[in-house]
C-alpha positions as CSV (number, residue, x, y, z in Angstrom):
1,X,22.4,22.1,22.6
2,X,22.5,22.7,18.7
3,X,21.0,20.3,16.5
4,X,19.3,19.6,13.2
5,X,16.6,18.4,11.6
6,X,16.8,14.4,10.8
7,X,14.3,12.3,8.3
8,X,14.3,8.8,8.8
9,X,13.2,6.5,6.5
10,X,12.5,3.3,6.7
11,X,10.2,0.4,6.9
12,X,7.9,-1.9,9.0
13,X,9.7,-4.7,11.3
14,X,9.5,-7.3,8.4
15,X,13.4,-5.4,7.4
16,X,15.9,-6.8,9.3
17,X,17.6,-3.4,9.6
18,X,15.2,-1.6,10.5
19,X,14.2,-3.9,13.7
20,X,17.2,-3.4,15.0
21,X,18.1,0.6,13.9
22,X,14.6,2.4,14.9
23,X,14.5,1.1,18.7
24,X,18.1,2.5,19.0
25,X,17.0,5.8,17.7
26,X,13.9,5.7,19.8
27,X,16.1,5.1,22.7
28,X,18.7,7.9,22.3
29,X,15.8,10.6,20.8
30,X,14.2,9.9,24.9
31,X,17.6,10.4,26.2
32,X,18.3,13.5,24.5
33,X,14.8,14.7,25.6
34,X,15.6,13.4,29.4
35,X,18.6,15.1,29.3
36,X,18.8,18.3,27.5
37,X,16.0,21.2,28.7
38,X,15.6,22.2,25.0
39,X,17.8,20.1,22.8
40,X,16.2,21.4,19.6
41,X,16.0,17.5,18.1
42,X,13.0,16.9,15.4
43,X,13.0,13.7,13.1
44,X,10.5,13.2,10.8
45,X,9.9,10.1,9.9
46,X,9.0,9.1,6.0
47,X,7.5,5.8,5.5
48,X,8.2,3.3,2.4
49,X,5.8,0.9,3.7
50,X,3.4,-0.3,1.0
51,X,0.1,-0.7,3.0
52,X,-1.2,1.6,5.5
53,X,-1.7,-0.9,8.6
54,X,1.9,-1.7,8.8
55,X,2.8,1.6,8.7
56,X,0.7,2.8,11.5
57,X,1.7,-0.3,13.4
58,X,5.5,0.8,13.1
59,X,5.1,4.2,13.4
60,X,3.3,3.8,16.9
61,X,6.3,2.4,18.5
62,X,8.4,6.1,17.3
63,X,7.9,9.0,19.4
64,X,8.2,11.5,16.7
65,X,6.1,13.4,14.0
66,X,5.6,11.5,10.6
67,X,4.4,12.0,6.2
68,X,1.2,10.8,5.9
69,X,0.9,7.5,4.6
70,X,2.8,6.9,1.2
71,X,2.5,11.3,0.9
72,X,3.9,12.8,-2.5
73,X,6.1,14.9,-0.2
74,X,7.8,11.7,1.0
75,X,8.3,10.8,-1.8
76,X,10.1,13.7,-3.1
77,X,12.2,13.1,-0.4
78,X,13.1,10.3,-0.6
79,X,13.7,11.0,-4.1
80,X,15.3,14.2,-3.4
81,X,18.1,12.7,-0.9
82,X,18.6,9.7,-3.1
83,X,17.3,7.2,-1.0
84,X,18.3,3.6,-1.8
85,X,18.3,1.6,1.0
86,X,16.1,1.6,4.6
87,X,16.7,2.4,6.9
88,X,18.3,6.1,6.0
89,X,18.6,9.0,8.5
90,X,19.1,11.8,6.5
91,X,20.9,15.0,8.9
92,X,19.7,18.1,7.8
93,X,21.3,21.8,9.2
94,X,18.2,23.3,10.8
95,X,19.6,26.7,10.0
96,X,20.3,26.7,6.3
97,X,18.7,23.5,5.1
98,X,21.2,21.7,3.6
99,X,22.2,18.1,4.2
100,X,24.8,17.5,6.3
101,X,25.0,13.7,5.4
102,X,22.9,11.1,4.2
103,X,25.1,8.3,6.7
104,X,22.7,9.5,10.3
105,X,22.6,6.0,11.1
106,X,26.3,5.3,11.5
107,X,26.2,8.6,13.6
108,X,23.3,6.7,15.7
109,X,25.5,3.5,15.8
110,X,29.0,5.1,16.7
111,X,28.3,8.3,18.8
112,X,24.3,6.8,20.3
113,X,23.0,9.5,22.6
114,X,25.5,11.8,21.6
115,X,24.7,11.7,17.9
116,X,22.7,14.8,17.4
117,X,25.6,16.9,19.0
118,X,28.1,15.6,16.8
119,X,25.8,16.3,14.0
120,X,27.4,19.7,14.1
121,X,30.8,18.4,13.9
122,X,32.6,19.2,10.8
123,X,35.5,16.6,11.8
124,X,33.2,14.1,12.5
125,X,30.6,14.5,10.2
126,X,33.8,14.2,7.4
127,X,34.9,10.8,8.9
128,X,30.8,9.4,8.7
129,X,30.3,11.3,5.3
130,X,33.4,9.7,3.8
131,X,32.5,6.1,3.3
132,X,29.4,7.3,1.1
133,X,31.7,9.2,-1.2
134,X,34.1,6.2,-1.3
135,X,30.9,3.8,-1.8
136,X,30.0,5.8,-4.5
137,X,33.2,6.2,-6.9
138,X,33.0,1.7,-5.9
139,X,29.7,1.7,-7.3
140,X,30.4,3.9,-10.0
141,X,33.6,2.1,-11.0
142,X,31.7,-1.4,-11.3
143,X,29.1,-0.1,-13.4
144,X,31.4,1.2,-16.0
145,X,33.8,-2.0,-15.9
146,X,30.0,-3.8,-16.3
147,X,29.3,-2.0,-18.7
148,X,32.8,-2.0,-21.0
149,X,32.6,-5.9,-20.0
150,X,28.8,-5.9,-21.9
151,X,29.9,-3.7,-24.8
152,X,32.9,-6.2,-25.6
153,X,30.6,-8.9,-25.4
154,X,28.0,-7.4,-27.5
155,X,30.7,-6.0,-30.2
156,X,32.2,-9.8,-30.3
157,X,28.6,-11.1,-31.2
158,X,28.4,-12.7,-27.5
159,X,25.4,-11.1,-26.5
160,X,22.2,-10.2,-28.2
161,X,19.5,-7.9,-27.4
């Protein structure tokens, strides 16, 4: 089985998201283990928790290596894969490095044990990668209409700073 590297980040069980994301990743990560002899699977988990305790507490329940507690490298990552919300699985190519898309966890949720393979699916990894460009040029698009909508104001004496 080919794989790649993931980094998951996220956050003790207080985010709603995250209680319900990291058992499912726990369960499928056993599953590849159980069922592949070498299925070449690491994540790494990167935590965004602000006090040490709840981070240990939540990484105890993951079977996988971890950052040290609030470490500059993790937050480099984080910084580095343009993190913004939690929980993110982050698909790296264990080969070259480079990020094969920043959407792991809607592999996890559509493809579950099977997510890892199809993490080497150019076809699929398109179809997963494509909402995030999408989301993007949305998020973009607001940002200048909010921001045309504030200059108007501000040039018609409607807002001042």
């Amino acid at each position: 089985m080919i794989c790649n590297i993931h980094i998951q980040t996220s956050k003790t069980y207080r985010c709603p998201p995250c209680r319900q994301f990291t058992p499912m990743l726990v369960k499928h990560y056993h599953n590849i283990w159980r069922d592949y002899s070498d299925p070449k699977i690491e994540i790494i988990f990167v935590s965004s928790d602000k006090d040490e305790k709840s981070f240990n507490s939540y990484f105890n329940t993951m079977p996988w290596s971890s950052l040290k507690f609030q470490s500059d490298a993790g937050r480099r990552l984080s910084q580095e894969f343009g993190v913004r919300g939690i929980p993110t699985l982050v698909i790296l190519d264990q080969k070259t490095g480079k990020v094969l898309t920043k959407n792991g966890r809607a592999l996890v949720m559509q493809y579950g044990d099977e997510f890892a393979k199809m993490s080497t699916d150019s076809g699929v990894l398109e179809k997963i990668n494509a909402p995030l460009e999408s989301q993007f040029l949305t998020i973009r698009t607001v940002l200048i209409a909010v921001f045309a909508m504030f200059a108007a104001l501000y040039m018609n004496g409607n807002i001042k700073f």
